[in-house]
VONU-302972 format. One record per residue (C-alpha): residue number from 1; residue in one letter; x, y, z. Coordinates in steps of 0.25 Angstrom, whole numbers, padded with zeros to 4 digits, m for minus. Each point is the difference from the previous one (the first is absolute). Layout:
pos|code|px|py|pz
NUM|a|X|Y|Z
...
//
This chain:
pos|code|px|py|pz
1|x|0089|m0185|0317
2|x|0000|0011|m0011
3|x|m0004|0003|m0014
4|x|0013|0000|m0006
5|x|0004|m0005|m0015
6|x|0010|m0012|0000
7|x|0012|0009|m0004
8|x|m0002|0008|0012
9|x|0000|m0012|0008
10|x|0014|m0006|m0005
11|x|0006|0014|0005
12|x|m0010|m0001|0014
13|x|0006|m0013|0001
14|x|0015|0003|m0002
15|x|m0001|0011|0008
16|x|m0004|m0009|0013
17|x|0013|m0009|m0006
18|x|0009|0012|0005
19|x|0002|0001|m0013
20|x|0005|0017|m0005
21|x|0006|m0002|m0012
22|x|m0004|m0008|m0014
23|x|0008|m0002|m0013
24|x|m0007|m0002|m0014
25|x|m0005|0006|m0014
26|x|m0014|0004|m0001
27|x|m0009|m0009|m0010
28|x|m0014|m0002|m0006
29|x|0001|m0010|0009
30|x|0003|0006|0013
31|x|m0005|0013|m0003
32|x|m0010|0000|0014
33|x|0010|m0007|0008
34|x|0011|0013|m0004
35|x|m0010|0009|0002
36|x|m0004|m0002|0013
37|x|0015|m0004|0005
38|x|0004|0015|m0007
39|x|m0012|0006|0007
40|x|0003|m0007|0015
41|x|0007|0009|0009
42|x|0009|m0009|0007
43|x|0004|m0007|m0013
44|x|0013|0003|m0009
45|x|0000|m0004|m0014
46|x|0014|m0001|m0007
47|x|m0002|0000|m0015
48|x|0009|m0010|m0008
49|x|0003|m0001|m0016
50|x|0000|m0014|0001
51|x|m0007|m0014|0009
52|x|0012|m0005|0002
53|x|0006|0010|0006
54|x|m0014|0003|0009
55|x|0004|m0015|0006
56|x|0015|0003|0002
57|x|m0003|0013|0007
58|x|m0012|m0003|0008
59|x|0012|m0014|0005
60|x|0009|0009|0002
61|x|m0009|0009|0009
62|x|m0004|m0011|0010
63|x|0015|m0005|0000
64|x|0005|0013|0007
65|x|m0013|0003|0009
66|x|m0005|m0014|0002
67|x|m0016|0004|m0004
68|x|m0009|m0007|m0011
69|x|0006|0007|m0015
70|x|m0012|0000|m0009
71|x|0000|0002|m0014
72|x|m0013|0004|m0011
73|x|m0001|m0006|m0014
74|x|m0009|m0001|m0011
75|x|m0006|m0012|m0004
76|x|0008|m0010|m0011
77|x|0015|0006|m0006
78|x|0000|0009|0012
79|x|m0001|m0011|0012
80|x|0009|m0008|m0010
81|x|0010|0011|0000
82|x|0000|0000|0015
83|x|0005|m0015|0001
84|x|0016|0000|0001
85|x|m0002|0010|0011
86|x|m0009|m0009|0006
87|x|0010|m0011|m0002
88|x|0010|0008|0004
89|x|m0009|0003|0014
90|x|m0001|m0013|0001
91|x|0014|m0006|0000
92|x|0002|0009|0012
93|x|m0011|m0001|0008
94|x|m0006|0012|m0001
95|x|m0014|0006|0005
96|x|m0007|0004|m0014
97|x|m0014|0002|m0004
98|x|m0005|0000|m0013
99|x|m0011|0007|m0002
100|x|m0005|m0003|m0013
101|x|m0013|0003|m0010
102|x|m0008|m0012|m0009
103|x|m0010|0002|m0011
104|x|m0015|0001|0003
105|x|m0006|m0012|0008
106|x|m0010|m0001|m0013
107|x|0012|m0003|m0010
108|x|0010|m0005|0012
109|x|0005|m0016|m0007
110|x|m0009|0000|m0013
111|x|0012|0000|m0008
112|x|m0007|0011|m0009
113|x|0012|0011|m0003
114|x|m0002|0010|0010
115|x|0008|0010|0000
116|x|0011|m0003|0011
117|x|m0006|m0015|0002
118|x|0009|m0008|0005
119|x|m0011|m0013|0007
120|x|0013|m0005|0005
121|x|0006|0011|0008
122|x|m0002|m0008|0014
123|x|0008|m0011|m0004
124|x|0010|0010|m0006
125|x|0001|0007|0012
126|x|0001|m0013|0010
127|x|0014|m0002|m0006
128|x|0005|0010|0007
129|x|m0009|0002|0012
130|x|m0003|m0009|0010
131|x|m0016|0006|0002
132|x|m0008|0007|m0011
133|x|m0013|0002|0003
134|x|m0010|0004|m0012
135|x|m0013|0008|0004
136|x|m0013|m0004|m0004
137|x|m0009|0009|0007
138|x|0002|0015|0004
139|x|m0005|m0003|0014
140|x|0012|m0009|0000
141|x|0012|0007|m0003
142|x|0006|0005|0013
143|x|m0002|m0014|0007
144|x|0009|m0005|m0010
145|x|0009|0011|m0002
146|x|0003|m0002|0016
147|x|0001|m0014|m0002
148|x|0012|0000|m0010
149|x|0005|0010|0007
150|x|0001|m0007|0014
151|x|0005|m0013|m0007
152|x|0013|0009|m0007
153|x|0002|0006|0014
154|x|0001|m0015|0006
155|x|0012|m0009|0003
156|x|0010|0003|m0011
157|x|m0003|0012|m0009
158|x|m0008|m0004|m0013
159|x|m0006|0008|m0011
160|x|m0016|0000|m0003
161|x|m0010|0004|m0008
162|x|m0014|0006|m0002
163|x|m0008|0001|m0014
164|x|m0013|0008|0000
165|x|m0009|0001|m0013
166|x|m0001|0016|m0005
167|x|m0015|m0002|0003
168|x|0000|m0005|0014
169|x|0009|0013|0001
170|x|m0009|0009|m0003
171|x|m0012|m0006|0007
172|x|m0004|0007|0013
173|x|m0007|m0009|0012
174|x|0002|0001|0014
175|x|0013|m0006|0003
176|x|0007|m0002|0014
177|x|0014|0002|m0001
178|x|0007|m0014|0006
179|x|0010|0003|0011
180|x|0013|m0008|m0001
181|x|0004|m0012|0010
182|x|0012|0004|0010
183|x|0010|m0007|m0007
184|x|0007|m0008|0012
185|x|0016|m0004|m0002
186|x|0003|m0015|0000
187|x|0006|m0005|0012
188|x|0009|m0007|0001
189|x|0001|m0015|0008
190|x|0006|0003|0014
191|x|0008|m0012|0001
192|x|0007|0000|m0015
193|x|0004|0014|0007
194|x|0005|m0007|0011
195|x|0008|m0009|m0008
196|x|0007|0011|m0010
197|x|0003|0007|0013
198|x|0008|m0010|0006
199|x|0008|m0002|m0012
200|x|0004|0015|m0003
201|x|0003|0002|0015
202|x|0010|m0011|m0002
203|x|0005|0003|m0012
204|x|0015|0004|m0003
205|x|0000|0003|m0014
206|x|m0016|0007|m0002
207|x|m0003|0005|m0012
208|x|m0014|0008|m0001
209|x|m0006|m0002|m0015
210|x|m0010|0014|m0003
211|x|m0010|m0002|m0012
212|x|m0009|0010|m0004
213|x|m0011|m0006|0010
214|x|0008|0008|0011
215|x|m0003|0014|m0009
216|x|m0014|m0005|m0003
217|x|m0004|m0003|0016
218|x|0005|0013|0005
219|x|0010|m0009|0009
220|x|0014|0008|m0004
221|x|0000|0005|0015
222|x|m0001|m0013|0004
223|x|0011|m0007|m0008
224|x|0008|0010|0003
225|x|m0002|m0003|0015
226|x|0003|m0014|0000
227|x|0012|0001|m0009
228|x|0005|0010|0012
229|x|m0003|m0009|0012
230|x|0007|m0012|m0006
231|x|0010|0006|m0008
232|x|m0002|m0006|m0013
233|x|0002|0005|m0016
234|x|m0009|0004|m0008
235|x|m0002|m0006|m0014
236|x|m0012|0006|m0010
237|x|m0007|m0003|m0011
238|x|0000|0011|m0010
239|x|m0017|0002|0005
240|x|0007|0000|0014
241|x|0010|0011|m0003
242|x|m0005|0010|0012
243|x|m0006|m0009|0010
244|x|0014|0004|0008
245|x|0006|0013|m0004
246|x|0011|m0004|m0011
247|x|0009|0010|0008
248|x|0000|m0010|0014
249|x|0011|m0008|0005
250|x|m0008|m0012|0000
251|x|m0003|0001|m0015
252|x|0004|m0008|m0012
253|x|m0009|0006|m0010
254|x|m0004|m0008|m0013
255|x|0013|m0010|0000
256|x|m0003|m0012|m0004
257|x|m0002|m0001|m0014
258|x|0016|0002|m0001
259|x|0009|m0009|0002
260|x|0006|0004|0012
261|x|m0013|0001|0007
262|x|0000|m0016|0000
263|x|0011|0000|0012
264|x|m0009|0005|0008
265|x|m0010|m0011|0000
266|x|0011|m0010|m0002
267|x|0004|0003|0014
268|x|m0014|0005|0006
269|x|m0004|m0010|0011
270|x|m0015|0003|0000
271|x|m0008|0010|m0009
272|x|m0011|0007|0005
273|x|m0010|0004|m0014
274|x|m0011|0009|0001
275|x|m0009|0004|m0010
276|x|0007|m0006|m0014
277|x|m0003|m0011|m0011
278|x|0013|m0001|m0001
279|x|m0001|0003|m0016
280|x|0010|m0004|m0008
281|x|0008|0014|m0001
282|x|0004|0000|0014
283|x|0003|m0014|0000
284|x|0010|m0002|m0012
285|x|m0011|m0006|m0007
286|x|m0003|m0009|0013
287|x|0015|m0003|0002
288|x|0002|0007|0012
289|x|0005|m0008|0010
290|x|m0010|m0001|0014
291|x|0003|m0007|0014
292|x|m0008|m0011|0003
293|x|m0006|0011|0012
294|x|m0008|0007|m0009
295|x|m0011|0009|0006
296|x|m0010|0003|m0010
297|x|m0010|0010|0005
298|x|m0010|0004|m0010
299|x|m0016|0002|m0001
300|x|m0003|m0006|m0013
301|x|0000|m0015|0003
302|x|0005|m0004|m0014
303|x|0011|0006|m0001
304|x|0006|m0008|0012
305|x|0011|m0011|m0002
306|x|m0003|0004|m0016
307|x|0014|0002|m0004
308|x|0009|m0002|0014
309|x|m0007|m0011|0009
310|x|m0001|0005|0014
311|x|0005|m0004|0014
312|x|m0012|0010|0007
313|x|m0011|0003|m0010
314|x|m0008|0013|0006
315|x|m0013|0003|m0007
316|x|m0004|0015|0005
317|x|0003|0014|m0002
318|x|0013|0007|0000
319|x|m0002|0010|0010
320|x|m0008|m0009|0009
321|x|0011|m0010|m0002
322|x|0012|0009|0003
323|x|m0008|0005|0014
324|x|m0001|m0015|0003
325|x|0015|m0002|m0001
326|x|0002|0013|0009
327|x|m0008|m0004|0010
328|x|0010|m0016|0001
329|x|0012|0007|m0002
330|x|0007|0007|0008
331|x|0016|m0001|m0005
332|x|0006|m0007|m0010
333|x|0014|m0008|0000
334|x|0007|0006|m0012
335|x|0013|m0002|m0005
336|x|0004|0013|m0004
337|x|0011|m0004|m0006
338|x|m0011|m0006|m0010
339|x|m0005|0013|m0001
340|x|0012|0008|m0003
341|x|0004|m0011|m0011
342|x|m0016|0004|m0005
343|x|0003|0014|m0001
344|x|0014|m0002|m0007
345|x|m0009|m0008|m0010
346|x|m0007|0013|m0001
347|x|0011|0008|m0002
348|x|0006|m0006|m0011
349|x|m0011|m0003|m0007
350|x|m0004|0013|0001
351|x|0016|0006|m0005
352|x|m0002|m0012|m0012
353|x|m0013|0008|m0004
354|x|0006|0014|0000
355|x|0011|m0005|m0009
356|x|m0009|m0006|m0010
357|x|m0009|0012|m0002
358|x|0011|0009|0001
359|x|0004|0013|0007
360|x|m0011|0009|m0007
361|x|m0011|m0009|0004
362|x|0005|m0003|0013
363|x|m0001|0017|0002
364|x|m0014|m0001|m0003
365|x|m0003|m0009|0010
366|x|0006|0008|0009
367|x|m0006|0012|m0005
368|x|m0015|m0005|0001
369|x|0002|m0006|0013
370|x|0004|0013|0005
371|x|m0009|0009|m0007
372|x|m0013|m0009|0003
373|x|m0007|0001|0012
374|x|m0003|m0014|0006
375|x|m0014|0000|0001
376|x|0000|0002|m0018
377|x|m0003|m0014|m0006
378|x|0010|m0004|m0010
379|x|m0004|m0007|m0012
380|x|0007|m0010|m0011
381|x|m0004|m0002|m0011
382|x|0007|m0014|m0007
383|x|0012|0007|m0005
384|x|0016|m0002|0001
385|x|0002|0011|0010
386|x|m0010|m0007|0009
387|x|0005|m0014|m0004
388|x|0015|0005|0007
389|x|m0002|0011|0010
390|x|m0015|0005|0002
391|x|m0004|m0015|0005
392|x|0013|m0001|0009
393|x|0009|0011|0001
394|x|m0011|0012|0002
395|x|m0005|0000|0015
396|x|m0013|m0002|0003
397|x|m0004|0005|0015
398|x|m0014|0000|0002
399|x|m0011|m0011|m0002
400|x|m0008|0001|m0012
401|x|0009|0009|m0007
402|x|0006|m0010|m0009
403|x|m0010|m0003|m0015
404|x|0003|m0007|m0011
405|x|m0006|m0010|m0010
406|x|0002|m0014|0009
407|x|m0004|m0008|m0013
408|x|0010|0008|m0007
409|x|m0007|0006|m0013
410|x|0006|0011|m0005
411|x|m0008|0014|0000
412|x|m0008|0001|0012
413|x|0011|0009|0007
414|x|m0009|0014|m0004
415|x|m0014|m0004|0005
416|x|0006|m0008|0012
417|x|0008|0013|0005
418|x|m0013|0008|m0002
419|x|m0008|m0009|0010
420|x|0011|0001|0010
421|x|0001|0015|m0001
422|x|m0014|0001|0000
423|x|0000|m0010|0012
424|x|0010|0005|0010
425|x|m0004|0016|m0006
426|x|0017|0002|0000
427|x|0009|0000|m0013
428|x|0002|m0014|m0006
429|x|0013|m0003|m0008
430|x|m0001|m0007|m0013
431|x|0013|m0008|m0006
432|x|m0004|m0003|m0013
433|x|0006|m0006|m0012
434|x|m0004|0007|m0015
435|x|m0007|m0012|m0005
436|x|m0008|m0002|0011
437|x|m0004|0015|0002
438|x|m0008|m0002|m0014
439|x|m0009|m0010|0003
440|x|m0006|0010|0008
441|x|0005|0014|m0003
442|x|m0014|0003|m0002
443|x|m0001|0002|0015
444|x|0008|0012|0002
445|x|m0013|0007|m0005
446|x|m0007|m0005|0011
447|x|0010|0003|0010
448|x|0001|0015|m0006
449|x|m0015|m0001|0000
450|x|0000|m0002|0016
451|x|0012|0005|0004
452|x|0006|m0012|0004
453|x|0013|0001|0006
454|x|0009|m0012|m0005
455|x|0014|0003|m0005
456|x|0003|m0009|m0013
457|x|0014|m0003|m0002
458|x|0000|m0006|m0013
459|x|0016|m0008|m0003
460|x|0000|0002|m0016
461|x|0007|m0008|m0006
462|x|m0008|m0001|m0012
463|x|m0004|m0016|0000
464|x|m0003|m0012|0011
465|x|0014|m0001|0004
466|x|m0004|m0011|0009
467|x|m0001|m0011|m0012
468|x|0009|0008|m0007
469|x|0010|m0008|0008
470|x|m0006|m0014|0001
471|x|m0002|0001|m0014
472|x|0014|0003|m0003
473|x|0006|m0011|0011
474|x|m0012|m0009|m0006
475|x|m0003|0003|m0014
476|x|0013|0006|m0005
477|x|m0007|0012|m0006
478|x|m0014|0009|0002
479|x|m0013|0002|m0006
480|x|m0013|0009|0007
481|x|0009|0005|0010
482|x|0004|0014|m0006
483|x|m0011|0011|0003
484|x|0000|0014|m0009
485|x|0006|0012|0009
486|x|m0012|0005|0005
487|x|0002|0014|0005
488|x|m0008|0000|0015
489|x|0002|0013|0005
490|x|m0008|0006|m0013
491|x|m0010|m0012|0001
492|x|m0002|0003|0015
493|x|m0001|0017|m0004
494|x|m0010|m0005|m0010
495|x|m0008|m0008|0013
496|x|0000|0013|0009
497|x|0012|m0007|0010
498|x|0013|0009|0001
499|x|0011|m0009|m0004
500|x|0015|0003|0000
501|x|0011|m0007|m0008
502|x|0011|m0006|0007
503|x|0013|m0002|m0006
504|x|0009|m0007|0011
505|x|0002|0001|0016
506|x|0006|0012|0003
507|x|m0016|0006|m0007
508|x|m0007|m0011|0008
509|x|0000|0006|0014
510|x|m0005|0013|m0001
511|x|m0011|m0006|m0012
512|x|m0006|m0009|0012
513|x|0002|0012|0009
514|x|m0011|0007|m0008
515|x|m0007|m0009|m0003
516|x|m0003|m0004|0016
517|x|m0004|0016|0000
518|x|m0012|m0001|m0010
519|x|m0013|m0005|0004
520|x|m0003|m0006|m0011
521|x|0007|m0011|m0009
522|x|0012|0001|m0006
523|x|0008|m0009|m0010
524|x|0016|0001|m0003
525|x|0006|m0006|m0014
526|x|0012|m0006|0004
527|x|0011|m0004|m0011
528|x|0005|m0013|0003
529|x|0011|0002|m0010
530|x|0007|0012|0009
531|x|0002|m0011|0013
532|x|0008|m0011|0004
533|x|m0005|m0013|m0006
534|x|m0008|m0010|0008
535|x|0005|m0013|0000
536|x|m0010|m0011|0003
537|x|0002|m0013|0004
538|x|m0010|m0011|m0005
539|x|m0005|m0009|0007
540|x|0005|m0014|m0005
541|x|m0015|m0005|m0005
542|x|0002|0012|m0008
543|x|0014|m0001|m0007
544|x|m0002|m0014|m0004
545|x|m0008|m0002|m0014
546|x|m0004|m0016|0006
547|x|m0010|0010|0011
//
């Protein structure tokens, strides 16, 4: 027990959550909590421009290291500006805690215009998190600080929430600082085990199905070894891209939202799926074709037999579950013809990608693969380039090194890629698109500000080309989707951040090669116009004006 004020207590508190790093804006509201996190010597404090942006960062910084991300914000518009990131947090089971302030106690639900009020904030925040806890007494705040906090960290990832009056902030008691529960993985039932091992042993014609739950486990050594000891492909979601090096024999990578990845399953005999919800992007819009010997291994219980119905439902963690499946299986019985006919799928699909985006675009690919060090997170923002050759073409080798917006918002790329370099304290490279990058240009002050080291590739092509095509196939014409030519190397200058233009391939290389010698961030403009056009194949539910 100590005499401590309740600010000092939420950093006390985070601090014996393991927690070394916090993203926010400082606040009227939040002004003792800020204080005593800036004052705490163990605790980093990454200063955003923007809420949003604090969410998207601190998501991105537990994706790569697999800890709690937490995020500060003022009371009202500022935890309301904090709310797509949380979404986006959500969507893909990601360990974020909100910490966030409240009016005093005194005016806290009397409706009577205080500045920031918002009476309604819990429920606001509920939408998007699965725990929100609002304080009432100092005394109280690190047991429910830890609370929320062992409840994200449980099962399958969930954001939550915690609101503390500014008053209660301030206070000073004596306040024990709650430890947090070991938070045990779920196992998995021994016989279902027994079960999906007797089948994949048997198996001719396995496929292995990695969802992001592999990445999120830490289980990518695992996969890896039971798609080794029985022989079988690897297919990924695109949160699975990593959970098996993209560069071994056994995988497929992000395949199946092509066409020519439905062969595989038409002929697989048994799937083996781990981790996955099987959303609608990997599935063809849940048209994918699946065995009746479908293994679904999962640890949310929901998701289950939602989409695919399952031969062998196992409800428990990934990692555990892989280990399970080590320890019954011993060889598998393969058809490698099977499995030479999977990787000629891969081939081509592969070639068919290179030819759409052209000979400039498949060179930066090459180029980027070559220059960046495995161990560098790779983040895509919702952008052409990533649609065709960052979600497929570009290797991704290690787990957790793969970031994008899962929901698919366009604009979270920047403060995404600064939580991952943050994260894994390496480079983290950026493919961006120019509308994108302004929803949150603003950030480059922030990464000049702490010299974060993520490299902004930013394809300019002066609009959304994205709906530029489906409008054209749809609509016949365009409106909203032409942007002003925004110069970025001056805007970046301007920010603090070097920044180079870039005016076709042959300028490419040595741009990134310099950009991987600074220590701090970097952005290159580069001209769309100067490079072989992209050509982007829509899906059918978007070329038809009926969907």
């Amino acid at each position: 027990m100590a005499m401590i004020t309740g600010g000092q207590a939420v950093a006390e508190t985070l601090y014996s959550l393991g927690v070394r790093r916090v993203f926010g804006i400082v606040s009227v509201h939040n002004l003792p909590i800020y204080d005593a996190l800036s004052l705490h010597p163990d605790i980093e404090v990454t200063n955003v421009r923007h809420e949003q942006a604090a969410a998207h960062a601190a998501d991105a910084y537990s994706r790569v290291t697999g800890k709690l991300g937490v995020i500060l914000t003022s009371t009202g518009p500022g935890a309301l500006n904090a709310v797509p990131g949380i979404y986006e947090a959500a969507f893909v089971s990601s360990q974020l805690l909100m910490i966030t302030g409240q009016i005093e106690s005194r005016f806290r639900g009397k409706g009577k215009g205080f500045l920031h009020e918002y009476e309604k904030q819990p429920e606001m925040l509920r939408t998007v998190c699965r725990s929100v806890a609002s304080v009432r007494y100092t005394e109280d705040i690190s047991r429910d600080i830890v609370a929320v906090a062992d409840d994200i960290r449980r099962g399958r990832p969930q954001p939550g929430a915690v609101e503390i009056p500014i008053d209660l902030q301030y206070r000073k008691v004596d306040i024990e600082i709650t430890r947090p529960q070991q938070v045990t993985r779920l196992v998995p039932d021994g016989s279902l085990l027994d079960q999906a091992a007797d089948l994949l042993q048997k198996a001719e014609r396995p496929v292995i199905w990695a969802g992001g739950g592999v990445n999120i486990s830490g289980a990518s050594d695992e996969l890896t070894a039971l798609a080794e000891r029985i022989g079988a492909p690897v297919v990924t979601t695109i949160e699975g891209r990593g959970a098996i090096s993209e560069m071994h024999e056994l995988s497929l990578g992000f395949r199946t939202d092509r066409r020519t990845g439905i062969e595989i399953f038409e002929e697989a005999d048994v799937v083996f799926a781990v981790g996955t919800r099987f959303q609608n992007y990997a599935t063809r819009v849940w048209q994918l074709p699946m065995p009746d010997n479908l293994i679904h291994v999962d640890v949310d219980p929901e998701v289950i037999g939602r989409n695919y119905p399952a031969a062998v439902a196992i409800v428990g963690d990934a990692k555990l579950s892989l280990q399970g499946m080590l320890e019954r299986i011993d060889q598998g019985s393969v058809d490698i013809q099977f499995v030479d006919r999977c990787r000629k799928i891969k081939a081509a699909d592969e070639e068919a990608v290179r030819g759409e985006i052209g000979v400039d675009h498949t060179e930066i690919v090459s180029i980027i693969r070559r220059l960046l060090p495995d161990e560098c997170p790779v983040v895509r923002d919702s952008t052409v380039p990533n649609y065709t050759w960052g979600n497929r073409l570009l290797p991704i080798v290690r787990s957790r090194t793969s970031i994008r917006p899962a929901a698919v918002a366009i604009g979270p790329g920047l403060p995404l890629a600064m939580g991952a370099a943050l994260g894994t304290g390496s480079h983290a490279l950026l493919v961006q698109g120019d509308g994108g990058l302004q929803l949150s240009i603003g950030e480059l002050s922030a990464c000049a500000e702490h010299q974060i080291p993520v490299i902004v590739l930013v394809f300019n092509d002066s609009g959304y080309n994205i709906l530029r095509m489906i409008q054209d196939s749809v609509l016949g014409h365009k409106h909203g989707t032409e942007l002003s030519k925004v110069d970025f190397v001056a805007v970046a200058n301007g920010m603090g951040v070097e920044a180079e233009q870039v005016e076709g391939v042959d300028e490419f290389e040595a741009a990134l090669a310099r950009a991987l010698e600074r220590q701090g961030p970097t952005l290159l403009d580069i001209d769309m116009s100067v490079l072989a056009p992209i050509e982007l194949p829509l899906p059918a539910h978007q070329r038809t004006k009926q969907d």
